[in-house]
C-alpha positions in Angstrom: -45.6 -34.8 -6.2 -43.6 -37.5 -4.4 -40.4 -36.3 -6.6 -40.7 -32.8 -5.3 -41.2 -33.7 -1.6 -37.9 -35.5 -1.6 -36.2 -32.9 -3.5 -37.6 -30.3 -0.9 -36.2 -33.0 2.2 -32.7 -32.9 0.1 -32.6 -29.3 0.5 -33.6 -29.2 3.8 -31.4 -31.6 5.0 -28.1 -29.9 3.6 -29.3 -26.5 4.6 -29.4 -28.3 8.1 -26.2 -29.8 7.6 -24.7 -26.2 6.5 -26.2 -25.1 9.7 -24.1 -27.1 11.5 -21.1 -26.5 10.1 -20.9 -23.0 10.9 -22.5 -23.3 14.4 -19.2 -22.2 16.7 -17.5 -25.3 18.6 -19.2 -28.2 16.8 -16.4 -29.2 14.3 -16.7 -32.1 12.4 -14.3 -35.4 11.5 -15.4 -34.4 8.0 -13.9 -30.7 8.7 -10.6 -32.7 10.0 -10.6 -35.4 7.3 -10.7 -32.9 4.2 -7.3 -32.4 2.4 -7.8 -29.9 -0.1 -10.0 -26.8 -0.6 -13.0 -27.8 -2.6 -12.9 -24.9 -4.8 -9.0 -23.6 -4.9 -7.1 -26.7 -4.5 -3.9 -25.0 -3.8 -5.0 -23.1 -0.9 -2.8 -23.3 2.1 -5.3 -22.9 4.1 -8.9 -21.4 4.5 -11.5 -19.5 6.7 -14.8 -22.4 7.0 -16.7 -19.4 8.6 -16.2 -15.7 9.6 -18.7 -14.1 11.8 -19.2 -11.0 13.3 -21.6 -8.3 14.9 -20.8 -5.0 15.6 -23.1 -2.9 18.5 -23.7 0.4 19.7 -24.0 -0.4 23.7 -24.6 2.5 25.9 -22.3 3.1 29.1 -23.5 5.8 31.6 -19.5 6.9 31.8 -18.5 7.1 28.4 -22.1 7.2 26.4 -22.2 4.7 23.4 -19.1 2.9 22.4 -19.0 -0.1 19.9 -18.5 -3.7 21.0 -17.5 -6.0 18.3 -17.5 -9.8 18.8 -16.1 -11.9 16.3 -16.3 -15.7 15.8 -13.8 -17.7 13.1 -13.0 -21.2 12.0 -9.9 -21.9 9.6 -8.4 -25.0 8.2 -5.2 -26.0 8.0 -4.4 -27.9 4.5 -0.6 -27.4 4.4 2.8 -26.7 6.1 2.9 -23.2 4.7 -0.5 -22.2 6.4 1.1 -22.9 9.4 1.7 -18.9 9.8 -2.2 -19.0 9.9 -1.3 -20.4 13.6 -0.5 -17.2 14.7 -3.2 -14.6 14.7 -3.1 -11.1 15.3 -5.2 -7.8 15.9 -3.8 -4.0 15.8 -5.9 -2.0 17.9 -5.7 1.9 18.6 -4.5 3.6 21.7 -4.6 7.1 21.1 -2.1 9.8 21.8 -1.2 7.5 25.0 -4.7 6.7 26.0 -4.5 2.9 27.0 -8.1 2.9 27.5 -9.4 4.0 24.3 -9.7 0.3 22.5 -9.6 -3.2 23.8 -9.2 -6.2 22.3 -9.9 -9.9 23.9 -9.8 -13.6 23.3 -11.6 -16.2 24.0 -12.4 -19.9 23.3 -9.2 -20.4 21.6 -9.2 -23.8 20.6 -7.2 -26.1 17.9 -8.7 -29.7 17.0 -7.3 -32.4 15.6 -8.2 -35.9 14.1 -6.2 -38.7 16.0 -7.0 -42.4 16.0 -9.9 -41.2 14.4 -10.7 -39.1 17.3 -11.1 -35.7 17.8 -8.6 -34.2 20.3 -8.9 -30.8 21.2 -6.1 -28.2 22.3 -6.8 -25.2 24.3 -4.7 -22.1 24.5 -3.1 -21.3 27.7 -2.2 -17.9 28.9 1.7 -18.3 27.4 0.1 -18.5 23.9 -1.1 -14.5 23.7 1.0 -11.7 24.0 1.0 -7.7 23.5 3.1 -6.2 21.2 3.3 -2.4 20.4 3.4 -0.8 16.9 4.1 2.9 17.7 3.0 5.7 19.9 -0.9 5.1 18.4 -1.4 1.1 17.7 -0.7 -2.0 19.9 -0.9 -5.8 18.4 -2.1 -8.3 20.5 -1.6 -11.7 19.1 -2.6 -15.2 20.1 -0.2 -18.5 18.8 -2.6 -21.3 18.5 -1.6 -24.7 20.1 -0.7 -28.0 18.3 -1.0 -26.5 14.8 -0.5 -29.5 12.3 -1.6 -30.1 8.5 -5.3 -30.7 9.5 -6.2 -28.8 12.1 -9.1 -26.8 12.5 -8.7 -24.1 14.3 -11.7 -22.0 16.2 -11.7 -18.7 18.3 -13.6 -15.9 19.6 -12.6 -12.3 20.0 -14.0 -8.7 20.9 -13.1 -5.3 20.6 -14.4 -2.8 22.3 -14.0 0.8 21.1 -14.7 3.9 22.9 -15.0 6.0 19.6 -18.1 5.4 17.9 -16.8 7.7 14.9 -15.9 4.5 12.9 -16.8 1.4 13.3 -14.3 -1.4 13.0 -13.9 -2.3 9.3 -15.1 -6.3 8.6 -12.8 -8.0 6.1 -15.0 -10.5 3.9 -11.8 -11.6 1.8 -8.5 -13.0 3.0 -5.1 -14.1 1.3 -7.1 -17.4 1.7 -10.2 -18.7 0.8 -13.2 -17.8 2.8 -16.2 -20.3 2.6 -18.9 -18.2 4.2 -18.3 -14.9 6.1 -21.5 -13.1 7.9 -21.3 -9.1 9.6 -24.3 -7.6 11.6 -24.9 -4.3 12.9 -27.2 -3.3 15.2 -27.4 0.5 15.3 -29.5 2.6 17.6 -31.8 4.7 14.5 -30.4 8.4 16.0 -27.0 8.0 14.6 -26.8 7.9 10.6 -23.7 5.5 9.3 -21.7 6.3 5.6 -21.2 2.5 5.1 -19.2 1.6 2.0 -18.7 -1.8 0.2 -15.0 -2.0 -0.6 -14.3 -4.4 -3.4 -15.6 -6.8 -6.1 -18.6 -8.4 -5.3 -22.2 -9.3 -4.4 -23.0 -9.3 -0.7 -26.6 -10.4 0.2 -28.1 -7.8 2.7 -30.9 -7.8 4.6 -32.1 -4.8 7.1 -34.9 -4.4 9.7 -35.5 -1.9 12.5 -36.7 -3.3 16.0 -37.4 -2.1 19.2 -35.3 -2.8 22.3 -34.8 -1.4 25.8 -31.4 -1.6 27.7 -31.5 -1.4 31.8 -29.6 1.0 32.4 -29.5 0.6 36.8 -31.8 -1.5 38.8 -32.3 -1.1 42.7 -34.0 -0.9 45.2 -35.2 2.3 44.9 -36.3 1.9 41.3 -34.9 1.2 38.1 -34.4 2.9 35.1 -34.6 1.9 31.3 -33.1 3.7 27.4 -35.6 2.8 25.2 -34.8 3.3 21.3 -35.4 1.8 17.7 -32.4 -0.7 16.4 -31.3 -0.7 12.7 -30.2 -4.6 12.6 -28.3 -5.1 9.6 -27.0 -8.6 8.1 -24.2 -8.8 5.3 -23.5 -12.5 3.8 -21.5 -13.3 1.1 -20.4 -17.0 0.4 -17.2 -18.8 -1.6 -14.8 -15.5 -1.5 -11.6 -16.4 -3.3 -8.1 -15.7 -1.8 -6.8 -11.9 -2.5 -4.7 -12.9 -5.0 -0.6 -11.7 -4.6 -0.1 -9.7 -7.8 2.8 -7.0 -9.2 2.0 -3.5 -9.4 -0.3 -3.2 -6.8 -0.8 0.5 -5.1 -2.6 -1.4 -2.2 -4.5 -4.6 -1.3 -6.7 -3.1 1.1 -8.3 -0.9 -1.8 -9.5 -3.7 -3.3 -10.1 -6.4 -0.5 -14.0 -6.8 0.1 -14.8 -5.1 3.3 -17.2 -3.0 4.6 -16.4 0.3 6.6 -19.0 2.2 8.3 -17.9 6.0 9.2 -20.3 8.5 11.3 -22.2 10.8 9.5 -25.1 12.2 11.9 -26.4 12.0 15.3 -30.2 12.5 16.1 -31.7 12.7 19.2 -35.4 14.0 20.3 -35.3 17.5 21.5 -31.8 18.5 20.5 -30.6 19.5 16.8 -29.6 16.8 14.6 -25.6 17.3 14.8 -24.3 16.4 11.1 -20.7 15.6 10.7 -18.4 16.2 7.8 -20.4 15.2 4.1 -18.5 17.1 1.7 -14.7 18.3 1.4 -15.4 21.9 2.3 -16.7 20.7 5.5 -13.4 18.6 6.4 -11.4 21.1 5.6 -13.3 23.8 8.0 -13.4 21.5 10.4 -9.5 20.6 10.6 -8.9 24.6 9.8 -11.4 25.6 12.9 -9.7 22.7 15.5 -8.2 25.2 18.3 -4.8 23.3 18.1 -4.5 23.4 14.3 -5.4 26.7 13.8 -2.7 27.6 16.9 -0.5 25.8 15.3 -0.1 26.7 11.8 -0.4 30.5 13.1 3.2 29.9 15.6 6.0 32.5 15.3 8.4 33.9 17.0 10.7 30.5 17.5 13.1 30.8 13.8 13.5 34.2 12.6 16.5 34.4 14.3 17.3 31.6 12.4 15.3 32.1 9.0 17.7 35.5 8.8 21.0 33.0 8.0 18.9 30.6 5.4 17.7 33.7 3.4 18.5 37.0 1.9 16.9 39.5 -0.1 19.2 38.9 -3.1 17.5 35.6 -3.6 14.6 35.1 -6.0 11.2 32.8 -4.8 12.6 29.7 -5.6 15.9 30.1 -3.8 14.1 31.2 -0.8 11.8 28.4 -0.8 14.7 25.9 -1.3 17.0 27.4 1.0 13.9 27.2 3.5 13.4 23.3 2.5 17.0 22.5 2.6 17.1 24.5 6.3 13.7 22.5 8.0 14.9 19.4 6.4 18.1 19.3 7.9 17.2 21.1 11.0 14.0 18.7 11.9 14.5 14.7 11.5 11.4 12.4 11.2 10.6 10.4 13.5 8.6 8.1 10.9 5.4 8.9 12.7 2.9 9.7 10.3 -0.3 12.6 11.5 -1.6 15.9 9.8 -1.5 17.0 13.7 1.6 17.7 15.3 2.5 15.7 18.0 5.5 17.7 19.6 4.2 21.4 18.2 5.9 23.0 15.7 8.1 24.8 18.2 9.4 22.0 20.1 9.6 19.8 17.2 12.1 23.0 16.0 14.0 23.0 18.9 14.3 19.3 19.7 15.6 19.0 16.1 12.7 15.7 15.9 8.8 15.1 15.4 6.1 13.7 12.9 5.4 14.6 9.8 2.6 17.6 10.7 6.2 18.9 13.2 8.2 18.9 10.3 5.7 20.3 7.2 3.6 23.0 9.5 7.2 24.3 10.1 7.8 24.3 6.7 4.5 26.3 6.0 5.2 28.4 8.9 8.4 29.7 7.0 7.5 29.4 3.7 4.5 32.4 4.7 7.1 34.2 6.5 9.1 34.8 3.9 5.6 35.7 1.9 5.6 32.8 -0.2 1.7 31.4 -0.8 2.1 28.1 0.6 -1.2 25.9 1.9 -1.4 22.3 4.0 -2.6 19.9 1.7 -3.8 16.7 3.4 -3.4 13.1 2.0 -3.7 9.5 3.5 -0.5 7.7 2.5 0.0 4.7 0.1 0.0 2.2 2.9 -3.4 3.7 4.4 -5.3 3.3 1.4 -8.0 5.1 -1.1 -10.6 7.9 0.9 -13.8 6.5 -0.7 -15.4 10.0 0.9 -15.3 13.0 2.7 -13.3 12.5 6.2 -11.0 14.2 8.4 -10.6 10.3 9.9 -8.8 8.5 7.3 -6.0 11.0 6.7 -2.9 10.4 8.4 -0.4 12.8 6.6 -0.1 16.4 5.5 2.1 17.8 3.0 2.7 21.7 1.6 1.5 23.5 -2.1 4.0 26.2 -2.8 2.8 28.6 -5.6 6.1 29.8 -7.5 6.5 32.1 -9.9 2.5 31.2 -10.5 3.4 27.5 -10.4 2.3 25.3 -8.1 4.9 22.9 -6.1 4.4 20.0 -4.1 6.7 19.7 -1.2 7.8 17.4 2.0 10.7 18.3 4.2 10.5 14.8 5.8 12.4 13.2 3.3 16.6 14.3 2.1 16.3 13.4 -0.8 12.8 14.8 -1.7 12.3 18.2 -4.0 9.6 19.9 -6.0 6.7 17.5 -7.0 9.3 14.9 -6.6 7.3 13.6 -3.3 8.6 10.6 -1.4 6.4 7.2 -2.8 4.6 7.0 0.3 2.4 9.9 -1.1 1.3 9.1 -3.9 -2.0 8.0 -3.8 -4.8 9.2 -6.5 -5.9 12.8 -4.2 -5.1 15.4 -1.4 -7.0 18.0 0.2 -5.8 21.3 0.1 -7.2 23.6 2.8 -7.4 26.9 0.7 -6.9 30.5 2.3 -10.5 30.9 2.8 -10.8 27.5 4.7 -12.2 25.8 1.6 -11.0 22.5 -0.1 -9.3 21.9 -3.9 -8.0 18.5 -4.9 -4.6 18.3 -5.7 -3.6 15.8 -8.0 -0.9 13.2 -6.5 -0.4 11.1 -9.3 2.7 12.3 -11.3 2.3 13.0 -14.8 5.9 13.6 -16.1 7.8 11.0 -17.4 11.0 9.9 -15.5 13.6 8.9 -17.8 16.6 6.1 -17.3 18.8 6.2 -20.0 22.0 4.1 -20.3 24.4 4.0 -23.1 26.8 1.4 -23.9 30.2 1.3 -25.7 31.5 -1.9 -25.6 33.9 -4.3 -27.6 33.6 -8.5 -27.6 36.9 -10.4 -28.5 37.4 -13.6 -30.0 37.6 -15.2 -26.0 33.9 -14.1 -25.8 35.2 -11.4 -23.3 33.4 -8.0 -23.6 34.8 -4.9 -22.5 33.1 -1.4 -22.7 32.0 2.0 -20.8 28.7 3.1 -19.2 26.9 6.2 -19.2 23.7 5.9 -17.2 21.3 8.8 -16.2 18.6 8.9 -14.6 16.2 12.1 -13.3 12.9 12.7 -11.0 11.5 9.8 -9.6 14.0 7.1 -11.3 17.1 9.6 -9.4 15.0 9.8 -6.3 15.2 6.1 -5.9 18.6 5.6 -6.8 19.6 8.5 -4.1 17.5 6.4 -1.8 18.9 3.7 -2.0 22.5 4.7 -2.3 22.5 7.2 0.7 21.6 4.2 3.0 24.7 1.9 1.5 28.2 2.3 1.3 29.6 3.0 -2.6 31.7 -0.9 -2.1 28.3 -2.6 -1.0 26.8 -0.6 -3.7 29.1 -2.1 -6.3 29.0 -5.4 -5.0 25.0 -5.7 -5.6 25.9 -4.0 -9.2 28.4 -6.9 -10.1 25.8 -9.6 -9.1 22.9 -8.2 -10.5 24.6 -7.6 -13.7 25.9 -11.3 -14.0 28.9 -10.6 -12.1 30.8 -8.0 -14.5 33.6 -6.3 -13.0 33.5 -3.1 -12.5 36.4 -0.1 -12.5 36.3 3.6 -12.4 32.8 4.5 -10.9 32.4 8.0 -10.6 28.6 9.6 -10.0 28.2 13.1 -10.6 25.3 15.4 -9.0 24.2 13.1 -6.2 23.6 15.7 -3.8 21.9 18.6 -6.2 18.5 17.1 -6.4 17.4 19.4 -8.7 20.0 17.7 -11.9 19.9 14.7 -13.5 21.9 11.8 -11.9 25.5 10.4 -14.1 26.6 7.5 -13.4 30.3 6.2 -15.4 31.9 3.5 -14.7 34.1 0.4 -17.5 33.4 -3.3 -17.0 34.2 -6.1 -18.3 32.6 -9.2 -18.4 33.1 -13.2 -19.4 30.0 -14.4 -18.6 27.2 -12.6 -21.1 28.5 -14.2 -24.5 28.6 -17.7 -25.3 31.1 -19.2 -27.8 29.7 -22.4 -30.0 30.7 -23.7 -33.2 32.8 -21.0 -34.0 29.7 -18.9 -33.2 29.5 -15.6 -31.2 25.7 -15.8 -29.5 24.5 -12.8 -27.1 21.4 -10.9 -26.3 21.2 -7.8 -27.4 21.4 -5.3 -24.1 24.1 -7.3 -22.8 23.7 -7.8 -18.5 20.7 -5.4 -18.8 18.8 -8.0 -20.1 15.2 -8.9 -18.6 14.3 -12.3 -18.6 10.8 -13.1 -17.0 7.4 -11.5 -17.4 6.1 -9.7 -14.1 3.0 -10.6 -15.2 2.0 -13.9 -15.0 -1.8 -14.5 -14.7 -3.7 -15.1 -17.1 -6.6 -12.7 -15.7 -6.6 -9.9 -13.1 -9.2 -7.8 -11.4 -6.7 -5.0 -9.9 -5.7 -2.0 -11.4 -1.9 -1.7 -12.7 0.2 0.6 -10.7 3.6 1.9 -11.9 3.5 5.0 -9.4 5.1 6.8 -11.7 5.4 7.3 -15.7 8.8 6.0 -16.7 10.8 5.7 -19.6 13.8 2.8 -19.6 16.0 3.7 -23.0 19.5 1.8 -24.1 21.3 2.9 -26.7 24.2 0.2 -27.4 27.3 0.1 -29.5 29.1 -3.3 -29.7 32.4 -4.1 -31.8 32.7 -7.2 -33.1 36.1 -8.9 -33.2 38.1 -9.2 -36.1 37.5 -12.3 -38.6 33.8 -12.5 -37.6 30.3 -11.5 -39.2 27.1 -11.1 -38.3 24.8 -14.3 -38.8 21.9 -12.9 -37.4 19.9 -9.6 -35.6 17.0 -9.3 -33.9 14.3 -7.8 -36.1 13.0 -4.0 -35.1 9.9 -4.2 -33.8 7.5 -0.6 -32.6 4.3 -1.3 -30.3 2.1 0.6 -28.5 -0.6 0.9 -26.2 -3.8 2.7 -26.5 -3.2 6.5 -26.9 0.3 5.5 -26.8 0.0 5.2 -22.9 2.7 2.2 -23.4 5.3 2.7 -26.6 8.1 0.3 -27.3 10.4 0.4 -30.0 13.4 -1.7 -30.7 15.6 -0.9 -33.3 18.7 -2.8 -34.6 21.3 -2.1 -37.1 25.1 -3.0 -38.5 28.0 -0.9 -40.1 31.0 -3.1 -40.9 32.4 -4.3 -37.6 29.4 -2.5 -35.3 26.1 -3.1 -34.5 23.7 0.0 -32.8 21.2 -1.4 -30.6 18.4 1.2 -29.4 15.5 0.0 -27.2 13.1 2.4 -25.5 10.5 1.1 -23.4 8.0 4.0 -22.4 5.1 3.7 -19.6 3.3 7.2 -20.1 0.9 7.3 -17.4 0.9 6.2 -14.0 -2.1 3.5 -13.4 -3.9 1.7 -15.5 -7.5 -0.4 -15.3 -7.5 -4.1 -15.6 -9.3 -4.0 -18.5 -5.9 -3.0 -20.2 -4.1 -6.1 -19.1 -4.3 -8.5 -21.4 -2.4 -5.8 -23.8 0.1 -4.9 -21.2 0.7 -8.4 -20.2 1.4 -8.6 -24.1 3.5 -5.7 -24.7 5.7 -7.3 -21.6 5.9 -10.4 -23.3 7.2 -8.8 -26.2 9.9 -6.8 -24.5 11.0 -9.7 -22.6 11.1 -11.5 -25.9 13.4 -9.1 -27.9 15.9 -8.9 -25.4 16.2 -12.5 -25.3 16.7 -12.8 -29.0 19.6 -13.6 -29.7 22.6 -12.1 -31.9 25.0 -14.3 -33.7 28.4 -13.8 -35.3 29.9 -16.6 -37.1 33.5 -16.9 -38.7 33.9 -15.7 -41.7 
């Protein structure tokens, strides 16, 4: 009995110690003193506690709103945490509505152990600052005082949102450990809440409902009360490891653990309960029934005039709706603000020759429907703004078009040069859109592309008895693979260009570039060009020794962990092919090839064959390396980590010559 009465005091007594770890402004020396993460040893730093409570607080002006108040401790551990002294919050303003969020700090405080003392630091008025994104989002950002390897760091902030359509998202993870993170809400019972757990993981809930009464005036002449029923709910979830950096990642936020909490009814007594959007067919009818939408997408009377010199009746459907892309493109430039609503309208956007990317692709559906092609909005939220985990009008933020040709369906974007049929630019593919049908109706439309985008290089080359190589290139690429390159190239001059060749490919030399088909985005793109090169083969003991594709070699593994939780995201299927011809010089023979080697993945969703073979003074190399679908689950990795290793390994191997 005596055993188990001091086993209970133990626990009671670090429960009570853990208590007052995470009360807010009572850091400890033990806090200060601690060097290293107890769990991830190489953390640069890490969150000691993360609190927050979200509530809906009614406001005679503006009704409810939501007031979120936050409360965090970090750790400094290293000099590359420091950046962990600078904190920041984006916030949304609206179309130009400065009052719509607000964000504010408070208790800012950095502590530090000196003489075995704690000194504290307190932010001054210089140390926060406003910062705007774009038209839509503001930063504010605080730069914490006296940041040193050590410190612990403390601070307080609210925001306070006006729109009570989504509640502030509460991240549990961070690119740093988190030892203990807590979220609240306390929700009047008349308005129902989606709320989602984002993420990997097992977050301890607990959820009562309780009465409360706010004043809502008091004087003289009376007072007056709003009585309702609170849903409090708590969210805990202890020893969160860092988000872990990894390749081929669509986005961290889909996989961060978070909550997100999105509006889904409002119930008060005596009026009907008001339900907002729960399945697709309702977004859609809601964004297809909005008065400026609907005005919108029905404009005319703005680019006939114009329409009349793009188009002619001798051309078939898909001239006409090139011709149109080609003409909206070039006529309307983006402004890289992102919105399924136009912010200019379709007709000033037109006549400005600028505006989002709703100005740009409405006009492109405008003209497209003109010209009697069947062409619907289809909305999608961007690579960068994450997976919809349900139905929302909220958490798109772009809008593209579906063009049905000759009974085939086309995804198109005018905001982009160098984009074409369902070859969309990146930032659009991501798993789903929403098409809004003729009858106001939703279909998915598949984002993900499915075809496989091919880079294929051949190689004639000779080596010498010097170790010098000379040869030719042929390199083509199509789709996705030529989008990139057209990218990339229509942003640099063609001597920068070669320049970046040279020193990515070991310095060679280059001579005689010529690139055929850059601007008809329809072909496939040819790139020619010689080099020669003194650097790729290395002479030894009257040996010849050189890796089989030459400069196009691939030395390291992208994939480097030994586990991983993410799925694997190539965007698109691709297919990287070399076929190589190599002379050897005169007096020489081969010592040693590579042996041919054929893997695969399951369903052949990975394929990579390697095949090697001489004739007298040649030697064929051929090496295809074939990703057949787009994304893959984690549960795949080890395999893919191991066909990777593979391929990095045969094109390492070496080739030998040796005198004869």
């Amino acid at each position: 009995m005596k055993k188990f009465k001091i086993i209970f005091f133990l626990l009671l007594f670090s429960n009570l110690l853990n208590a007052q770890k995470l009360e807010f402004g009572k850091v400890s020396k033990q806090e200060l003193s601690e060097k290293n993460h107890s769990i991830d040893t190489a953390a640069v730093a890490a969150i000691l506690f993360k609190k927050a409570k979200t509530s809906l607080i009614y406001t005679g002006k503006a009704g409810f709103i939501s007031e979120t108040d936050y409360e965090v401790r970090l750790k400094i551990y290293k000099k590359e945490g420091f950046s962990w002294g600078n904190y920041s919050i984006p916030y949304y303003i609206g179309w130009g509505n400065p009052d719509n969020d607000y964000v504010s700090f408070s208790e800012v405080t950095t502590y530090n152990l000196e003489n075995n003392k704690i000194k504290k630091s307190k932010l001054t008025s210089l140390g926060s600052f406003k910062e705007k994104i774009n038209d839509y989002w503001i930063k504010k950002t605080i730069t914490f005082p006296n940041v040193k390897e050590g410190s612990v760091i403390e601070f307080k902030y609210k925001i306070i949102t006006l729109s009570i359509v989504k509640l502030p998202d509460f991240d549990f993870q961070e690119t740093i450990p988190v030892n203990f993170a807590e979220y609240q809400t306390e929700i009047p019972v008349n308005f129902g809440y989606n709320t989602i757990l984002n993420g990997d993981s097992k977050v301890e809930k607990e959820t009562k409902e309780v009465k409360y009464g706010q004043s809502l005036y008091s004087s003289p002449m009376g007072s007056s009360y709003l009585n309702y029923t609170l849903r409090k709910s708590k969210y805990t979830l202890k020893n969160i490891q860092a988000l872990k950096q990894e390749p081929f990642v669509d986005n961290y936020e889909n996989y961060r653990i978070k909550i997100k909490n999105e509006l889904s009814s409002v119930a008060f007594r005596g009026f009907p309960i008001e339900k907002f959007s729960h399945t697709w067919n309702e977004v859609t009818k809601d964004i297809s029934q909005n008065e400026y939408f609907k005005n919108q997408i029905q404009s005319k009377g703005y680019f006939e005039n114009d329409l009349k010199n793009v188009v002619n009746d001798s051309m078939n459907e898909t001239e006409k709706v090139n011709a149109i892309l080609d003409h909206v493109k070039h006529k309307i430039k983006w402004n890289k603000y992102l919105s399924y609503f136009p912010k200019l309208g379709v007709e000033k956007a037109y006549i400005n020759g600028d505006g989002n990317v709703a100005d740009i692709n409405l006009n492109l559906l405008i003209m497209l429907r003109s010209e009697g092609v069947k062409a619907y909005p289809v909305l999608v939220s961007t690579r960068d703004n994450g997976l919809i985990y349900f139905p929302s009008r909220e958490d798109f933020n772009y809008v593209i078009v579906k063009a049905i040709i000759n009974d085939k369906q086309m995804l198109i974007d005018a905001t982009d040069l160098n984009s074409t049929f369902n070859i969309l630019p990146i930032r659009v593919l991501n798993d789903k859109g929403i098409m809004i049908t003729e009858s106001e109706e939703s279909e998915e439309i598949n984002l993900s592309p499915t075809t496989l985008s091919k880079s294929i290089t051949f190689i004639q080359a000779d080596i010498d008895m010097q170790g010098m190589i000379n040869g030719k290139i042929r390199s083509t690429k199509n789709d996705y693979l030529a989008y990139i390159f057209r990218t990339i190239y229509t942003n640099i001059s063609q001597d920068l260009y070669l320049e970046k060749l040279e020193s990515d490919y070991n310095n060679i030399e280059i001579s005689d570039y010529n690139i055929d088909n850059f601007k008809d985005l329809e072909k496939t793109i040819i790139e020619t060009f010689s080099f020669s090169s003194e650097t790729e083969v290395e002479i030894n003991d009257n040996k010849i020794i050189f890796n089989p594709l030459l400069f196009y070699t691939n030395k390291s593994n992208p994939f480097i962990s030994e586990t991983r939780t993410m799925p694997i995201d190539f965007i698109f299927p691709n297919q990287d092919k070399y076929v190589i011809n190599i002379s050897i010089p005169e007096g020489y023979e081969i010592e040693h090839l590579p042996e041919p080697t054929n893997v695969y993945l399951h369903n052949n969703s990975i394929v990579f064959n390697f095949n090697i073979s001489s004739d007298k003074n040649k030697i064929t190399i051929a090496s295809t390396f074939d990703i057949n679908q787009a994304t893959f689950s984690p549960i795949y990795y080890d395999d893919i980590r191991n066909i990777f290793k593979l391929y990095i390994e045969k094109q390492t191997e070496s080739i030998i010559l040796k005198r004869k």
